[in-house]
N, C-alpha and C positions, 0 to 999 in steps of 0.2 A: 199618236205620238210617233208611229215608227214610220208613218206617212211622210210627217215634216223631218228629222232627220233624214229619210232617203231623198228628199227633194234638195237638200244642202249639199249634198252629197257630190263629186265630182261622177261624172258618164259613167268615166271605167273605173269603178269603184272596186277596189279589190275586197272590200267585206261582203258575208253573204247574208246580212243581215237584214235586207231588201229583198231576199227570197227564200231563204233559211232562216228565218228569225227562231225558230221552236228549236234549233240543236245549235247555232252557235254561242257562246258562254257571253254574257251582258259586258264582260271586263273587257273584252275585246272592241269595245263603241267608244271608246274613248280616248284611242290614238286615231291620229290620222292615219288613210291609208298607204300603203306601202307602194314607194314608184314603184312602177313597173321594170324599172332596170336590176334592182335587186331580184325583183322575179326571174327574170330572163337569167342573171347569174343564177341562181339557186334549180332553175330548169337547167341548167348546162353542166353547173356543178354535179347533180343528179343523176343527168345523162351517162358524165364519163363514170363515177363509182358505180351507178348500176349494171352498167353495160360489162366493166371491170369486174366488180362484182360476182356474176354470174361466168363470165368467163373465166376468171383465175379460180372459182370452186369447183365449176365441171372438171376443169384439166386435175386439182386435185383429188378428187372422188375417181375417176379415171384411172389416173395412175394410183391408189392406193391398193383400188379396188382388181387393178387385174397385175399388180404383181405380185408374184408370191413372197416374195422376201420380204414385202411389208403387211404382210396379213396378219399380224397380229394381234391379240387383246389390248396393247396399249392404243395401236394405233384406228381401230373402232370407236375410239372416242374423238379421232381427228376429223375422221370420216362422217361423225354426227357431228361437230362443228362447221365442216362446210357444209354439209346439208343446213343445216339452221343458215349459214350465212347464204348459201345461193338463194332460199326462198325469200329470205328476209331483202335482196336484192332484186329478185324478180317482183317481188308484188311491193315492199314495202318503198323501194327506190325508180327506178322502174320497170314500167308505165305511167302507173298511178298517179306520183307524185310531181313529177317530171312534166305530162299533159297536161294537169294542174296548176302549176306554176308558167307556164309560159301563155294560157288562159288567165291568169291571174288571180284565182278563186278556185277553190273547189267545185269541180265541175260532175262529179257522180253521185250526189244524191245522199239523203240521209244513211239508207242501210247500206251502201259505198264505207260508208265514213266508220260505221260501225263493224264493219267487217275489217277494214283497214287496222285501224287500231285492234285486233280484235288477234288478228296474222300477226301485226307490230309487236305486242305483248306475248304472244308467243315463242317466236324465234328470237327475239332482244335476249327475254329469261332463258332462251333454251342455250342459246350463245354464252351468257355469261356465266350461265350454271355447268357448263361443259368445260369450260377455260379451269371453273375451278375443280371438277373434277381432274381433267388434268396433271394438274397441278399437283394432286393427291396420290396420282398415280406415277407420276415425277419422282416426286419428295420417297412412297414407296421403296421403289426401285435404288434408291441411291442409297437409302439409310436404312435399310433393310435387303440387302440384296439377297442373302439365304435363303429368307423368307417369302423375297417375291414370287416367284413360280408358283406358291401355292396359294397366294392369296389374290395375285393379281391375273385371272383364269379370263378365259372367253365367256364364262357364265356371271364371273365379276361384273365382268366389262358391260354383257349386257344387262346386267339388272342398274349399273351406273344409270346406262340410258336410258331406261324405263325410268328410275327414277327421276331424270333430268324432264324428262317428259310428260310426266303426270305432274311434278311442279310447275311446270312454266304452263299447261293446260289449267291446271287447276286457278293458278290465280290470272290467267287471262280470262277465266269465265267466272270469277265475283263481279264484276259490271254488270250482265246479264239476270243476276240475282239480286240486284239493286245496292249492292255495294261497289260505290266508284262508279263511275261512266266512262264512254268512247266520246270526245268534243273535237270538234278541227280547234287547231291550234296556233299561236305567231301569224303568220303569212296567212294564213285561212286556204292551205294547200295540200296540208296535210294533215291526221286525227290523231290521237294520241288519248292518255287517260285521263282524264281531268283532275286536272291539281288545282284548280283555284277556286271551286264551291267548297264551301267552310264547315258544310253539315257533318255532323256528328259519322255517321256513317262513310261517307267520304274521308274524314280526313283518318280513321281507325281504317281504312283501306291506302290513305298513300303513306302513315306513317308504317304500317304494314309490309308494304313494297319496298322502304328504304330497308327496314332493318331486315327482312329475310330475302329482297332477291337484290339487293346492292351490299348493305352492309358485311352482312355474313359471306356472302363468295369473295368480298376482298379480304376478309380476313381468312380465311381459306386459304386462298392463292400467296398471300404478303406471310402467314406462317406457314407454307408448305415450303416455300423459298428460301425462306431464313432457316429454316431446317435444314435443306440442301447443302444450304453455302458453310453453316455450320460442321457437317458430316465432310464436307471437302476440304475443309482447314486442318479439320481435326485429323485426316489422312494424311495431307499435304507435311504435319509436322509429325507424325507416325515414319514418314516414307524418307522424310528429310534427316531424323536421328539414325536411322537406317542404313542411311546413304552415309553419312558422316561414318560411324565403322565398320564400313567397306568402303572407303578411300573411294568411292565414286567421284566422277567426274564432275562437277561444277555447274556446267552446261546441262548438267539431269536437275540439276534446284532450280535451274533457272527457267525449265522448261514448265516445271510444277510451279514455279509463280505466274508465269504467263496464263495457266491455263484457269487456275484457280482466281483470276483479274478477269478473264473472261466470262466463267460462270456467273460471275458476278455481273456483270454487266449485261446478258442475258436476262437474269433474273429482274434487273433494275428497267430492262426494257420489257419486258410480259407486263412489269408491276405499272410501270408509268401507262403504259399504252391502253392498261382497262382505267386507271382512273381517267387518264384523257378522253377516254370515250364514253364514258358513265358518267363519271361523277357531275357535270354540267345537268345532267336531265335532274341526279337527286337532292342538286344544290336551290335549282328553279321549283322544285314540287316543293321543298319546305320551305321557299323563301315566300312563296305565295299562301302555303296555308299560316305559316307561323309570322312570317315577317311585312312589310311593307310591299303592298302586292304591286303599286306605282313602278317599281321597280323593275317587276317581269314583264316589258317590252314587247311587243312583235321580234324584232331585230334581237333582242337578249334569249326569245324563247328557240330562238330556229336555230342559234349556236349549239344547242344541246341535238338538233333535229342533225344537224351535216357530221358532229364528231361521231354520235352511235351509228347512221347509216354508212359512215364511212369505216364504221369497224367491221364490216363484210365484206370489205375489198382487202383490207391490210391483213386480217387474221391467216390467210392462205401464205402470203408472204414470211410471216413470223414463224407459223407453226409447220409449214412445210418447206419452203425451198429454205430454209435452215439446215434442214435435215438433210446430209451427206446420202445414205441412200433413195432419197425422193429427188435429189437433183440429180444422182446416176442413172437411174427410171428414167426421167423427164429426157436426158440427155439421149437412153438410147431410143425411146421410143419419138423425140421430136426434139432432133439434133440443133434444128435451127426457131426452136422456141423461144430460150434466151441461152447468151452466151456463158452467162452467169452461174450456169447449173451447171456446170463441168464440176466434176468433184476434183476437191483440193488434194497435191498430194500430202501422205501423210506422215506427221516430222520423224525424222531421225530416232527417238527416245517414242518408244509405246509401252514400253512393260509397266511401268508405274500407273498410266492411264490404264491398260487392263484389268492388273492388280486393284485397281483402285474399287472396281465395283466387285470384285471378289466372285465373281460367277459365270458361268457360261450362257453363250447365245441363246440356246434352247430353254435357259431358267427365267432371263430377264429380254423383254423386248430389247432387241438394239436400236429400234428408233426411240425408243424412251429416252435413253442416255445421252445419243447421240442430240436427239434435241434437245436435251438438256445441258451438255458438256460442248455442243460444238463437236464441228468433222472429228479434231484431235480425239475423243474420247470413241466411237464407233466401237461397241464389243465384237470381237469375233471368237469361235471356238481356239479355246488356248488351253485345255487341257483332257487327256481320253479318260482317266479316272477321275475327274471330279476333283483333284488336290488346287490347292489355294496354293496361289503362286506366292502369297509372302509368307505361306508356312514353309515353302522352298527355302525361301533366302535364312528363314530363322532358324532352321536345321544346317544350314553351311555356317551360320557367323557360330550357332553353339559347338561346330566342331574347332572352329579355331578357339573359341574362347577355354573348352576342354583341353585340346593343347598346350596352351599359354598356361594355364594352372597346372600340366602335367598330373590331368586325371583321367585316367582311361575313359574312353565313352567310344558306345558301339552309336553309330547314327545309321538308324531304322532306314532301307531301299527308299528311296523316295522319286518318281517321276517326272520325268524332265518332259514337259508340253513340247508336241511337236514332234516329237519320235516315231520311227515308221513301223509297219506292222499292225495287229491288233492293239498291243499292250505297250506301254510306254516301257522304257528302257532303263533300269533302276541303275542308280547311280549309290552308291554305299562308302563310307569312310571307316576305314574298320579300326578296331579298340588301336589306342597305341600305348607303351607304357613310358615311355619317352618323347616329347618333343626333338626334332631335328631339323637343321634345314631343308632334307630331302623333301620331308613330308609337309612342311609349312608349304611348300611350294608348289607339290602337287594338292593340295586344299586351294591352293590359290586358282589352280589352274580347273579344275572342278568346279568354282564358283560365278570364273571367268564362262565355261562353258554354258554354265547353266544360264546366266546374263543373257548371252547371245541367242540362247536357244528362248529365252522369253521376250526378247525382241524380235526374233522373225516368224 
């Protein structure tokens, strides 16, 4: 039988079922084959993301790795995402895949194909299990800032990635144990896990894969983010009744809507850009075990094959040249890399962005925030004692409001960020037992100080 279909068959037949018959999947005998012009796209398409690929994750492993201002525990988890994305581009993009397709077939051989897919499932899970890590360590940082430093450690960070690592190992080698297989796939160019045998053990392996290494990291990442955006609204109107009695400036509210529209839009692109790049692979795995398998095409299956290998070229983009300090790194160390990394300057109004994470450089990574927040938000150290810069402003408005009621109140030394010497330089409004103009004015002019000094 498999004599006379290869004899029907066209020369250059792009299936390998004329000399592969024992590993490629029977479902694939019953499209025609694939012109070879689409191959040649999908070799070229290949070409540039893995060539990209690998070179946009060295330059970030590079720069993370040998500056010191970005060594930190959060950004250990950046540095294990380009790792996952450079290998998953070197082996899974090209060569491999690339020589493959411009031959028109899988041209390495059964244990090629099982190895393939084998690397595929590795770094795919290590990548998407790290995003949501991330994402956790994000969320952290912003709605927990007190707290960060001591829970999000170097020791954190790496048990994150051990952990990310014995998952995405562990369920790349259930195939191996007879649950799930490695099958070339679409195009017969590239292997993947097989989604479209029905058995009982196969399909407790792919519905396995949707819900614990698709499902669960998007809901991970989609509630670490609604959490964020949440914690910045709820500041955003904290900072805004704030501002309203202290007659602040206008242009400060409208600086915290701008920033808090941007968060958001950040967030809206982390969340779009992993289901763009997943969710095709786990819509084709159950539309073949659960639904009309006619449906999963060569041409339909290899949409899922270009959006995930192309999230190893974009991921370096998103998660690092975002980041205000990795594009002043990249700038100085390869001025003429891209023009685009020139860091922005920074607007006018920062105290409320400071304020906002309530903590010092040395407590929360600053690249955490800043990629989370955008350049505007970068922490820098803004205070020598550790005081919370809106427990400042709330000890200046209770000495006016003590005035205005005409009730004495002594308000406790309190330190002004930025003062020279060892010790910050205590500012005090001493008991009054009368309100005056004198004194309304010098309150004024103490608060006015204190503004300025939390803005520079």
């Amino acid at each position: 039988m498999v004599v006379g279909v290869t004899e029907l068959a066209p020369l250059n037949t792009t299936h390998l079922y004329d000399t592969y018959d024992y590993f490629v999947h029977p479902h694939w005998k019953q499209f025609d084959p694939v012109p070879d012009t689409w191959h040649y796209f999908i070799g070229l398409f290949f070409t540039v993301v893995g060539i990209s690929g690998v070179v946009g994750n060295i330059v970030v492993i590079s720069v993370f790795t040998s500056t010191k201002t970005l060594k930190s525990p959060s950004n250990m988890l950046i540095v294990n995402l380009a790792l996952s994305d450079l290998t998953f581009s070197a082996v899974n993009g090209f060569p491999l895949l690339t020589v493959s397709a411009f031959n028109t077939k899988w041209v390495f051989g059964d244990v090629a194909c099982q190895f393939y897919g084998f690397i595929g499932g590795i770094f795919g899970l290590m990548s998407i299990n790290t995003l949501a890590m991330i994402s956790i360590d994000r969320c952290i940082c912003i709605t927990r800032p007190l707290q960060a430093a001591r829970i999000m450690t170097r020791k954190t960070a790496f048990i994150m990635i051990v952990v990310v690592w014995v998952w995405a190992v562990g369920w790349s080698l259930l195939p191996f144990f007879g649950l799930g297989a490695y099958i070339p796939e679409g195009f017969q160019t590239s292997c993947t896990f097989d989604y479209l045998t029905k058995s009982l053990s196969n399909r407790i392996y792919i519905v396995g894969m949707y819900v614990f290494a698709f499902a669960l990291p998007l809901l991970l990442i989609v509630g670490s983010y609604v959490m964020i955006i949440g914690a910045i609204r709820k500041h955003a109107r904290e900072m805004a009744a704030m501002a309203d009695k202290l007659n602040a400036e206008e242009a400060e509210k409208q600086e915290k809507t701008k920033a808090e529209i941007k968060i958001t839009k950040i967030a809206m692109t982390l969340i779009s850009l992993f289901i763009l790049s997943w969710s095709p692979y786990a819509t084709i795995a159950l539309m073949a075990q659960f639904g009309d398998p006619s449906f999963v095409t060569p041409l339909m299956s290899e949409l899922p094959v270009m959006l995930a290998k192309a999230s190893a070229m974009h991921n370096p983009i998103v998660y690092a040249l975002s980041h205000p300090k990795f594009r002043a790194a990249l700038n100085e160390k390869a001025p003429c890399f891209l023009n685009c990394c020139r860091p922005k300057p920074k607007p006018p109004v920062e105290a409320t962005s400071k304020a906002q994470v309530g903590r010092t450089a040395s407590e929360c990574s600053a690249s955490t925030v800043a990629s989370s927040y955008g350049p505007g938000y970068e922490m820098q150290p803004t205070m020598n004692q550790g005081v919370n810069s809106g427990e400042l402003v709330k000890e200046l408005v209770g000495a006016i409001v003590s005035m205005a009621n005409n009730q004495p109140k002594t308000v406790q030394p309190v330190y002004i960020p930025g003062a020279a010497g060892p010790a910050a330089t205590p500012v005090a409004v001493p008991a009054t037992p009368a309100p005056n103009a004198e004194q309304v004015q010098t309150t004024a002019a103490v608060i006015e100080k204190a503004s300025k000094e939390l803005k520079a």
